[in-house]
N, C-alpha and C positions, 0 to 999 in steps of 0.2 A: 504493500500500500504506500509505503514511503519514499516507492520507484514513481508510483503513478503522480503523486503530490507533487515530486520534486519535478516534474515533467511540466506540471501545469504551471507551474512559475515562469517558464520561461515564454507562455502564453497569458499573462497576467493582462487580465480585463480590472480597469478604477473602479472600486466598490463606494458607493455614495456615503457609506459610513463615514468613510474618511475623512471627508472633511468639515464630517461633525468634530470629530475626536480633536484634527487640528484648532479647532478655534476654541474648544472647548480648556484643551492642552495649555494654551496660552493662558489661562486664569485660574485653572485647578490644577495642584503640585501632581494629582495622581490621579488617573486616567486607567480606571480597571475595563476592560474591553475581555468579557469572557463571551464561547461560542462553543458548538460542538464540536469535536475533532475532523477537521478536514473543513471545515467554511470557511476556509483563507485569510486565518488569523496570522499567523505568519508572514505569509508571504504578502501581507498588505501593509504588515506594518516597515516590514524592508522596503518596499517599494515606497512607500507612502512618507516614512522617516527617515533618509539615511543618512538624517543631523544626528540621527540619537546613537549612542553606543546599544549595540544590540546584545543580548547573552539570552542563555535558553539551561533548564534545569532539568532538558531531556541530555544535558553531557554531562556525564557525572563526573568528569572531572569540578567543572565551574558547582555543581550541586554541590561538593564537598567542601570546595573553599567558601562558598555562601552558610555554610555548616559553621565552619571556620572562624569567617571574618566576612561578613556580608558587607560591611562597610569598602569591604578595597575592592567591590565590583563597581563601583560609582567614584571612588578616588579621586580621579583624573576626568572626570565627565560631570556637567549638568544634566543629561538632555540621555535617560537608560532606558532600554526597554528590557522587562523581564517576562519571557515566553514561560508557559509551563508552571510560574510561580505557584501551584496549590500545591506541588509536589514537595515543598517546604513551609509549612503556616507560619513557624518563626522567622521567616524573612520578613513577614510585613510589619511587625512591631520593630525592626531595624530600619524601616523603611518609613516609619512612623519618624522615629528619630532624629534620624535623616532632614526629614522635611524642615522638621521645626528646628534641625541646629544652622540651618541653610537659611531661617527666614522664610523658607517660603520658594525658594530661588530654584532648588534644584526642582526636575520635573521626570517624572515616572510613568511610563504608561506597561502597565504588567498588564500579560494575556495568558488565560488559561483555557484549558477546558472542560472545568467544573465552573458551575455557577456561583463565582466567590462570593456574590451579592446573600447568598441563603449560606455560606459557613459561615459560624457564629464569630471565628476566633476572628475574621477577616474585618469582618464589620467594627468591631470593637474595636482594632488596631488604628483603622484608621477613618472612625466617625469625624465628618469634618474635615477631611482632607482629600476625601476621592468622588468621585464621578462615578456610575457604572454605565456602562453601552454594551448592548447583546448585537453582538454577530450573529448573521445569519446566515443561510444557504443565498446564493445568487439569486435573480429576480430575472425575469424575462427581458426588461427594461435593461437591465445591468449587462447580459447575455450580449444584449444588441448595441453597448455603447448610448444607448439616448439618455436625452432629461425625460424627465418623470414631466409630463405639464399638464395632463390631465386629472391626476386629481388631485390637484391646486382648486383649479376652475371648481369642484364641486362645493370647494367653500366661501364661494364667491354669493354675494346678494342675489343677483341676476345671472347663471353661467350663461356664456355662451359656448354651448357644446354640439359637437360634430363629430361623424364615423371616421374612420381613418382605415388603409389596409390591414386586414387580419396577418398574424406570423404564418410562416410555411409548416410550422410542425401542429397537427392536431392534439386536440388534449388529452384522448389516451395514454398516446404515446408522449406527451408531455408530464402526464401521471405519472408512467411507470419510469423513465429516464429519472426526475427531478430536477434538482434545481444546486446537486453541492459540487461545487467545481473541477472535483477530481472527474467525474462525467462527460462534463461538457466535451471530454479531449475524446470519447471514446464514439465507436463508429457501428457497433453491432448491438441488441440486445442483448446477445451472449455476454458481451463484455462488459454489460450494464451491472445484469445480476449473478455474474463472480463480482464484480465491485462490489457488490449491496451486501451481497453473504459476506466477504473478507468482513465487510466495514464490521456489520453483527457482531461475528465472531472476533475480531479484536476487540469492540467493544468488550463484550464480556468476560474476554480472557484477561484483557490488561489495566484497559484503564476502570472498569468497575473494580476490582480485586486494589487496584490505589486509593480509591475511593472509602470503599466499607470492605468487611467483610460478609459475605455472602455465603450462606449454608448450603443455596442448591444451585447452579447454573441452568440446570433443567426447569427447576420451576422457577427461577429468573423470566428464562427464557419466554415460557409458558406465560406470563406476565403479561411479556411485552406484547405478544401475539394476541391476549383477549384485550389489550387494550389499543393497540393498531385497527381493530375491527369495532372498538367505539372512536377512534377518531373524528371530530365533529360533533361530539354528543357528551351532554351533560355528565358529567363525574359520579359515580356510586360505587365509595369503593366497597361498603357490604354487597352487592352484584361481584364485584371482578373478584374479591376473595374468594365467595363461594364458588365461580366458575373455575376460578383455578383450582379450590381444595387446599386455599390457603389460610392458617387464620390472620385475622381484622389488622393485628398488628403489623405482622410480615408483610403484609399486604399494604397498610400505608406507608413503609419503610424503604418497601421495590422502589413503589411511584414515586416517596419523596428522590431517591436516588436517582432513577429518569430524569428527574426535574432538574436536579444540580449539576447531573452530567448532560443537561442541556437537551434533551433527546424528545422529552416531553415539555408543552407548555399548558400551564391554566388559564384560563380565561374568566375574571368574576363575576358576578350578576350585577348589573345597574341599577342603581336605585337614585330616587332625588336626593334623599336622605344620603350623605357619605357613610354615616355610621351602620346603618343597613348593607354596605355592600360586602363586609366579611362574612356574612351570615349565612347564602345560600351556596348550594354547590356549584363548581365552577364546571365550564368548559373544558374538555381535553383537547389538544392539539398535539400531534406529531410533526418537530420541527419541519419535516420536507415529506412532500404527499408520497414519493417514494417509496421509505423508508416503511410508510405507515402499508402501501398497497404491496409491499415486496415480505411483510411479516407476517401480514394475511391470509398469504401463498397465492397470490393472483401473479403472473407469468409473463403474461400475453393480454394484449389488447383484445381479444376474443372472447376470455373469460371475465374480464378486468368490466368490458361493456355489460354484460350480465350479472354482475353482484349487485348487491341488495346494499352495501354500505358504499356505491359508487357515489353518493350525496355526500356520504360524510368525508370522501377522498379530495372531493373536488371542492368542498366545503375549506377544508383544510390547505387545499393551493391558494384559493381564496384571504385565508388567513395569512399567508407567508408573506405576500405580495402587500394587505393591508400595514400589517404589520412592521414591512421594511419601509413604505411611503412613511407610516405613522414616525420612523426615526428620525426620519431628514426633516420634521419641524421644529421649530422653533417656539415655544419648548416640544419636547416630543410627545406627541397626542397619548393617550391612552385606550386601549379596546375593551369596551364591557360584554355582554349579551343584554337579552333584556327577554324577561315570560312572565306571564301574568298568573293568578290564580287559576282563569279559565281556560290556561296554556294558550295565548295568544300569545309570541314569540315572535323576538325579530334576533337574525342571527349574531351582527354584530350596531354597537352603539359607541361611534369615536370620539370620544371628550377631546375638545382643545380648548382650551380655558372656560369660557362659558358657550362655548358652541356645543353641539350635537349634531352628528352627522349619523344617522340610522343606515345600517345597511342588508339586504336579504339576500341570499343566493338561492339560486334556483336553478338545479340541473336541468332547464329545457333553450330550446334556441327559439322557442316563441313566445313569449313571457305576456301575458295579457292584465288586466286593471286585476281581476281575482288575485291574482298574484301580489300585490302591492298591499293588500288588506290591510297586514299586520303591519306594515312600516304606516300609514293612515292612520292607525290608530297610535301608533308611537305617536307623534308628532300631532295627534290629538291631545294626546296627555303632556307633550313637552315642546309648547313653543319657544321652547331655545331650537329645537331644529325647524330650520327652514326647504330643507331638501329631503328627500328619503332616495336611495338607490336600489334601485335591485340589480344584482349582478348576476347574467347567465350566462350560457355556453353557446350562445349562435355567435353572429357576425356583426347585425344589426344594433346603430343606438338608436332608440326611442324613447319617448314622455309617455306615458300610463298613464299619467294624471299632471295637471298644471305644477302637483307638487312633487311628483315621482317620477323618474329617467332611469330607464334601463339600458346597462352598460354590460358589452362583455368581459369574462375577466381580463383576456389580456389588454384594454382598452384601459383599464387603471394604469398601469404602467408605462403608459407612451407618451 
């Protein structure tokens, strides 16, 4: 896998992250930027920094002198990057140190691939001194070198919006490929899912086993498989225990694990009330629809078209894309859900300060006013938004209603 990565550097596509992190860089000493393993955390930040002195705690030589003396990796430098940092928790309280015997002057941006923002030690070390930004899998947008300008315009008073050419790849095949960079370079399906199985199985074998310790790999495994197949669908984890045969505990300890090795994301329920919005159960997402259709056991565009969870697959490309636009703002929006008592649901609801932007997906390519119900009724209940979206799978943009435009998904990104 570390033949294939290293490959794809020298085909390096600008990730828009990036220059969030730079201007961000410049007012905050520490800059934690974590992601799953292989979403071009690395190789972005060589490309992206090469003011900063670079080092990585996947060479055990530099791990041991950070063991050592963490202080003399920054010696002679302002301006470090530290890769891999979770693979030592006591570097950041050095790093803490650091900051404030510097004033403030020196500048760090550490990348891992656990989600340093959920370990405890990390947080404490350095409350007050860091930034977090999640890396993600590539974006369609990013694949093809463009700006993002279309969904800007959806939060505009008045948009003025228009269809634009559809991409050359369909969205099956855009399902089962994904969206993490080590891919993009590959030319057959074959070589898609040995990618996706390596990636699995190094997952499990290496970097979970750094993380916790872990009693079964098999029913690890088993885990991840019954929750690939809710992807897109509300969180229970007494359901996913019982369908694995796990008890409650184990069962919240997997998924919290997914989450911090970045694999899985939650999504929480919207409420007007803020203090309301810890309470209900969240959304599951599988960082890249991939990931989530290749643990399924779906193959092939043939079978892929006939499952029953193809909503929640394309529901979840959906998220990836909202998700990566929601970063490049200023401040960076956040994504809710939002269901009622009488389970009227809209799938997602994007805060940017007092704005609401409602949005639905819907697997069809002809999307009619029925369709829009639920975002209607959002926006019944919360005139902060003044648009609703529904996002589907044809080619066509249209208005459903004076207040609702249907968009396809790849039309977000262009």
């Amino acid at each position: 896998m570390n033949e294939i990565y290293s490959h794809t550097e020298s085909n390096y596509r600008q990730r828009r992250i990036s220059s969030y992190i730079r201007k961000i860089s410049t007012a905050i000493p520490v800059v934690v930027v974590t992601g799953a393993r292989q979403v071009g955390k690395s190789t972005m930040l060589r490309h992206e920094f090469p003011d900063h002195t670079y080092v990585t705690m996947d060479d055990y030589a530099l791990l041991d002198q950070a063991r050592r003396d963490p202080q003399s990796l920054w010696h002679d430098t302002d301006n470090i990057i530290i890769d891999e940092a979770q693979k030592l928790p006591s570097l950041f309280h050095a790093i803490k140190l650091a900051v404030d015997a510097s004033n403030r002057k020196k500048r760090f941006i550490i990348s891992g691939s656990a989600n340093l923002y959920l370990m405890e030690k990390v947080t404490e070390s350095l409350a007050g001194r860091a930034v977090y930004v999640d890396m993600l899998p590539m974006t369609l947008g990013e694949l093809s070198s463009r700006e993002s300008v279309n969904f800007n315009l959806l939060w505009q008073e008045q948009p003025q919006i228009s269809g634009c050419e559809p991409p050359d790849q369909d969205l099956m095949t855009t399902l089962i490929r994904g969206f993490m960079p080590p891919v993009m370079e590959l030319t057959t399906p074959d070589q898609v899912l040995v990618w996706l199985d390596g990636y699995i199985k190094t997952y499990l074998e290496r970097d979970l086993r750094e993380l916790s310790q872990v009693d079964s790999l098999i029913d690890f495994r088993k885990l991840m498989q019954t929750l690939a197949l809710r992807t897109g669908n509300i969180l229970n984890q007494s359901d996913v225990a019982k369908d694995c045969a796990l008890s409650q505990p184990t069962a919240h300890r997997y998924i919290k694990l997914l989450e911090v090795s970045n694999i899985i994301h939650r999504v929480p329920a919207y409420y007007a009330s803020r203090t309301k919005r810890i309470v209900k159960s969240p959304k599951l997402f599988f960082l890249d629809p991939a990931l989530a259709v290749f643990l399924s056991g779906y193959n092939d565009t043939e079978s892929l078209q006939k499952s029953r969870e193809l909503g929640g697959f394309f529901e979840t490309l959906v998220y990836l894309h909202l998700k990566a636009l929601c970063q490049t703002m200023t401040p960076p929006a956040t994504i809710y859900y939002w269901r009622t008592t009488t389970k009227r649901e809209v799938d997602f609801v994007i805060e940017h300060g007092r704005k609401l932007l409602p949005v639905e997906v819907k697997l069809t390519a002809k999307p009619t006013i029925h369709d829009a119900a639920s975002l209607l009724a959002f926006m019944g209940e919360h005139p902060q938004a003044q648009l609703g979206v529904l996002v589907h799978s044809g080619d066509n943009v249209l208005w459903l209603h004076s207040k609702v435009v249907a968009v396809p998904w790849w039309w977000l990104d262009y």
